[in-house]
C-alpha positions in Angstrom: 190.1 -11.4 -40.1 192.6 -11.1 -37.2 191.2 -7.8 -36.4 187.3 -8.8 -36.5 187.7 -12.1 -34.3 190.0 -10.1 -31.7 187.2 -7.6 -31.5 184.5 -10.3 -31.6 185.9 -12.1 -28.3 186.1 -8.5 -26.4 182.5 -8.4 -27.8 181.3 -11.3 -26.2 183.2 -10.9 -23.4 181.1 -7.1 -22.4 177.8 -9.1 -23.4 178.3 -11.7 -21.0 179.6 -9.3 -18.3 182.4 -11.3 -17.5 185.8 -10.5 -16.7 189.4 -12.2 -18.0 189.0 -14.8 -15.0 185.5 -15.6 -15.4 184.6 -15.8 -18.8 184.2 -19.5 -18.2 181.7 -19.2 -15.7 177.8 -19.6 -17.0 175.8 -16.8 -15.3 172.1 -18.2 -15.6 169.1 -18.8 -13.9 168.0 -21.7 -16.8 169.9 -24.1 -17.9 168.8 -27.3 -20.4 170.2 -30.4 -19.1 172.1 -32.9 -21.7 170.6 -36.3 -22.1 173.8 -37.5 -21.8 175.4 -39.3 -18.9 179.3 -40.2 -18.1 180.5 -43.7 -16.9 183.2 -41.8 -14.5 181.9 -38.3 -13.4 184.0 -36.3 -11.6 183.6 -33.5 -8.9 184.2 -30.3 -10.4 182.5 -28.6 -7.4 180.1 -25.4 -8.4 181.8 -24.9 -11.6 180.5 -28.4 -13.4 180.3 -28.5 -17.3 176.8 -29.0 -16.4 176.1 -25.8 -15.6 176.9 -24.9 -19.3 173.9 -23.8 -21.9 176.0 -25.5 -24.9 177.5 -29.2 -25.2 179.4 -30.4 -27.8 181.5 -33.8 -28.7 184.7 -34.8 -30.6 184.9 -37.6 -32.9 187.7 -39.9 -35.1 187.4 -43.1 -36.7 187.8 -44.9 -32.8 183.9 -43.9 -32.5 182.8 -46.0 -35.3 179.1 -45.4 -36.8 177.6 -42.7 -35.3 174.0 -42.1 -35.5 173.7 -38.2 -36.4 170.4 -38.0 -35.8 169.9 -39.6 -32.2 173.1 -37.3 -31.2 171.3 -33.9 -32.2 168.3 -35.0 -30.3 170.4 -35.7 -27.3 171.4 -31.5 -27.0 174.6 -31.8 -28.8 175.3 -28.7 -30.4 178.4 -28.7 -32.2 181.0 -31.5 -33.2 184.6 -31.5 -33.4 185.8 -34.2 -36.1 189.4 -35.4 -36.8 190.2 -35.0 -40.0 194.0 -35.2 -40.4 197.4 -36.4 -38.6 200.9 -35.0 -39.4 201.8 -34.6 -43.3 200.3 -38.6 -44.9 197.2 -39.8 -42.6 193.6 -39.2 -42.8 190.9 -40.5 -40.6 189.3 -42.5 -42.5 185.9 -41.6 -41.0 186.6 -38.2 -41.7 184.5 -37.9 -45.0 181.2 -39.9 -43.4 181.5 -38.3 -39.9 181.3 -34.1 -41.3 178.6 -35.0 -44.2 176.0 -36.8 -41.7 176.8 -34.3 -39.2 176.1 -32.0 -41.8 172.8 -33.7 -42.9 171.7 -33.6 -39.0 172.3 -29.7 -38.8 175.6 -30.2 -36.4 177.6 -27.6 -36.8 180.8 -29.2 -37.5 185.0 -28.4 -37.4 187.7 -30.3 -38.5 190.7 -30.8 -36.5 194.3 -32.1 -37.2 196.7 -33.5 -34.9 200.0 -31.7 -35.4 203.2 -34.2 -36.0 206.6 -32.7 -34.5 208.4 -34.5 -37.1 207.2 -32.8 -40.2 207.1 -29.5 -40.8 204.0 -26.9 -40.4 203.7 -26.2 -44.3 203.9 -29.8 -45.1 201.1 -30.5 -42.9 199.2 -27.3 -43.4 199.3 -29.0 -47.3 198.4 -32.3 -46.2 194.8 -30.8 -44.6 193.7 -28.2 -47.1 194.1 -31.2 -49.8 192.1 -33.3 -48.0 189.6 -30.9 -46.0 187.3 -29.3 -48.4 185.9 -25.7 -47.1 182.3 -27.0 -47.1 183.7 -29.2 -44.3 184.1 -26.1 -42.1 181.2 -24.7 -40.5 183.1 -23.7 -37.8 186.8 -22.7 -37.2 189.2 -25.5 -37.9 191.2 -26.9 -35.1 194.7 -27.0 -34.3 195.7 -30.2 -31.8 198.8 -29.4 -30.2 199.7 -32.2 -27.6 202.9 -34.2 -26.7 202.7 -37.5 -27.9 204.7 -40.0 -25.7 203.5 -43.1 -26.9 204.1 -42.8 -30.6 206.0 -44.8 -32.1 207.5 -42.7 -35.0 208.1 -39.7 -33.3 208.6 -38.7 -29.2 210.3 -35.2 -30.1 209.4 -32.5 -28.0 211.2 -28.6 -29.5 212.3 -26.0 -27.9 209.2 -24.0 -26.8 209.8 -21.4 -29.3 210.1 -23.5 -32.2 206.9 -25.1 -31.1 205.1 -21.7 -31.1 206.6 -20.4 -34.7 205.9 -24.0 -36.2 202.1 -23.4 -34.7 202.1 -20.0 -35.9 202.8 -21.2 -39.2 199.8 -23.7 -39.2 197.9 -21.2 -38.4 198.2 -18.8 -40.3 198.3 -21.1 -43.3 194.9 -22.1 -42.5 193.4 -18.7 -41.8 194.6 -17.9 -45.6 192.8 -20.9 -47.0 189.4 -20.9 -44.8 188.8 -17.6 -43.9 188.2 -18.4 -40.5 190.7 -17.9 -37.5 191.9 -21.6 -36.2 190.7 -22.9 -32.5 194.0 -24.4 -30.6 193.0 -27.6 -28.8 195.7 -28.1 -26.1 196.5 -30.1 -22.5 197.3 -29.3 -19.6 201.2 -30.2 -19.6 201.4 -28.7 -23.2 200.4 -26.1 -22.5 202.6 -25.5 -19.5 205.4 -26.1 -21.7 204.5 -23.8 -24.6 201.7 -21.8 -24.5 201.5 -19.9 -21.1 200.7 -16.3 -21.9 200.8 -16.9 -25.5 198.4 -17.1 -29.0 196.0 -14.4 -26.8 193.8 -13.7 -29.9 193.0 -17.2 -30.5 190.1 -19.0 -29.5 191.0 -22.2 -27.3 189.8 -25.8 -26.6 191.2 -27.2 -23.4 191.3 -30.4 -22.3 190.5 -30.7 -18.5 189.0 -33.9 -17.2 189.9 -34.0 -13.3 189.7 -30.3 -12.2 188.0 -26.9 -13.8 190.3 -25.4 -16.3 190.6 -22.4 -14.0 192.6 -24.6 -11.6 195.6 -26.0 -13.7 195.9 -23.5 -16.9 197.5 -20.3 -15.9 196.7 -17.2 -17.7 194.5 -18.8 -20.2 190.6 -17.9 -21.1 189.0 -20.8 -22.9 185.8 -21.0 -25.2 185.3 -24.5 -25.3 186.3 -27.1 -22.0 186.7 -30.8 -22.8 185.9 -32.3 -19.7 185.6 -36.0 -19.9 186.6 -38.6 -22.0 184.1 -41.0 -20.6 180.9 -39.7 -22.2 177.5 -41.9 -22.7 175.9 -39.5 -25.3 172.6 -41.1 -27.0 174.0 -41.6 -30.9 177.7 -42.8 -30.2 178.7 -46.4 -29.1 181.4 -46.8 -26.6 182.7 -43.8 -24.6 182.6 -40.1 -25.8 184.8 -37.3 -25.3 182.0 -34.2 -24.3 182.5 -30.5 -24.5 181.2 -27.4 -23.1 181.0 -23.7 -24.6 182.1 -21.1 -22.0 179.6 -18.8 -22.5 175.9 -18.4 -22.4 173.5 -19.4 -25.6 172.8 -16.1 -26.9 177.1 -15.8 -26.8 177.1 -18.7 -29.5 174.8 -17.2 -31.3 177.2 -14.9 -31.8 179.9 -16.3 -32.1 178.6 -18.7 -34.9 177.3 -15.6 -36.5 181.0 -14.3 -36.4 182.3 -17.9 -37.7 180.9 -17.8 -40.7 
C-alpha cells in the first residue's frame, strides 16, 4: 500500500506536468465555478482556490442539518466529516453526516482530531470502534493541530514524540482501512513538527490568509482549506471550503487509487 500510493503521487504529479513547487497550481484553460460564495474573501492574488477544478467541504456536529442534496448540486465534490476526538468522544453527527453524504454520491472521509494526552493506540482504538470501513470512501484523516484553548489538555511534545505518536496513528489506520491516511495540519503545527517530514503522505493544509506556497516550507499539498467562512448552498451558518490541487482528470485518479 505504501509503495502503490508513493508511486500514485509521482504518477499524478508527471500527468499534470508539474513540478515539486507547483503541484498546487491548476494549469487550465476551463474551469467550473462553485455556486458558493464566502462572507470574508480574501486576496490570494493569481493563485485563488477558485481557480481550482474540484471543491470540497468539512463538516462536525457545529454545522447542524445539512441538506446533502442542495450541497452536491452546489459543485461540492468531496466531504471531510469529523468523526472522532482523542480516545472517548464522538461527533455526534458523525453517523447522519457520512450516510446522507453517502446517499447524495459525496465522496466522503472521516477525520479524527488527535488528543496529546492519550496515547496514539488508544485513540487509533477509539476510531476503528466507532468508524465503520463503509464510512471511508476516501482516505481517513489525521487532524494534528495545537489546541490552546482546551480545557483538558494544552500539552504540546517534543517534536519527535509528536511525529512517532503520528506515525503510530497512522500506521494503525492503514492496517485496518487499507487506505493510506491524509494529515490535516496548520500552519504553526506544522512549523513545529512536520517541516520536511511524512513525504509519502497526502496532506490537507489549512491556509485562510495567504496561498499555502507562502507560509508552509517544503510541503506539497493535495487538498488546501482556504476559508473558514464559506456560504455553500446546503449548509446553514458558515462553511469551512476546500480545494484539490490538481486538475479533474488528476482526481479521477486519484479516487481510482483510493479505493
Amino acid at each position: 500500500m505504501r509503495l502503490r500510493f508513493s508511486a500514485l503521487l509521482s504518477a499524478l504529479l508527471l500527468v499534470s506536468g508539474c513540478t515539486s513547487t507547483s503541484y498546487d497550481l491548476l494549469e487550465t484553460a476551463s474551469v467550473s465555478r462553485p455556486k458558493f460564495s464566502d462572507t470574508d474573501p480574501q486576496d490570494f492574488g493569481v493563485n485563488n482556490p477558485h481557480r481550482h477544478e474540484v471543491h470540497g467541504i468539512d463538516v462536525s456536529k457545529w454545522n447542524g442539518d445539512v441538506d446533502w442534496q442542495t450541497v452536491r448540486k452546489s459543485g461540492v465534490s468531496f466531504v471531510f466529516i469529523k468523526a472522532t476526538e482523542g480516545s472517548d468522544r464522538i461527533d455526534p453527527k458523525f453517523g447522519d453526516h457520512w450516510r446522507s453524504a453517502a446517499s447524495a454520491n459525496i465522496l466522503h472521509a472521516p477525520y479524527h482530531f488527535y488528543y496529546f494526552c492519550s496515547t496514539a493506540d488508544a485513540q487509533a482504538d477509539w476510531f476503528i470502534s466507532n468508524v465503520p470501513k463503509e464510512a471511508v470512501t476516501l482516505p481517513p484523516v489525521l487532524d494534528v493541530e495545537w489546541n490552546p484553548s482546551s480545557p483538558t489538555c494544552k500539552t504540546r511534545p517534543a517534536p519527535g514524540i509528536v511525529r512517532a505518536e503520528m506515525q503510530r496513528f497512522l500506521d494503525r489506520l492503514e492496517a485496518h482501512y487499507g487506505k493510506r491516511p491524509i494529515i490535516y495540519t496548520s500552519v504553526d503545527f506544522h512549523r513545529d513538527n512536520l517541516v520536511g517530514q511524512f513525504k509519502d503522505y497526502h496532506f490537507w493544509v489549512r491556509s485562510v490568509a495567504a496561498h499555502p506556497a507562502k507560509i508552509y516550507e517544503d510541503r506539497k499539498w493535495a487538498f488546501w482549506q482556504y476559508t473558514a467562512t464559506g456560504v455553500v448552498p446546503g449548509v446553514n451558518g458558515p462553511t469551512d471550503i476546500n480545494v484539490f490541487a490538481g486538475s479533474e482528470k488528476n482526481w479521477r485518479k486519484w479516487i481510482a487509487s483510493a479505493k
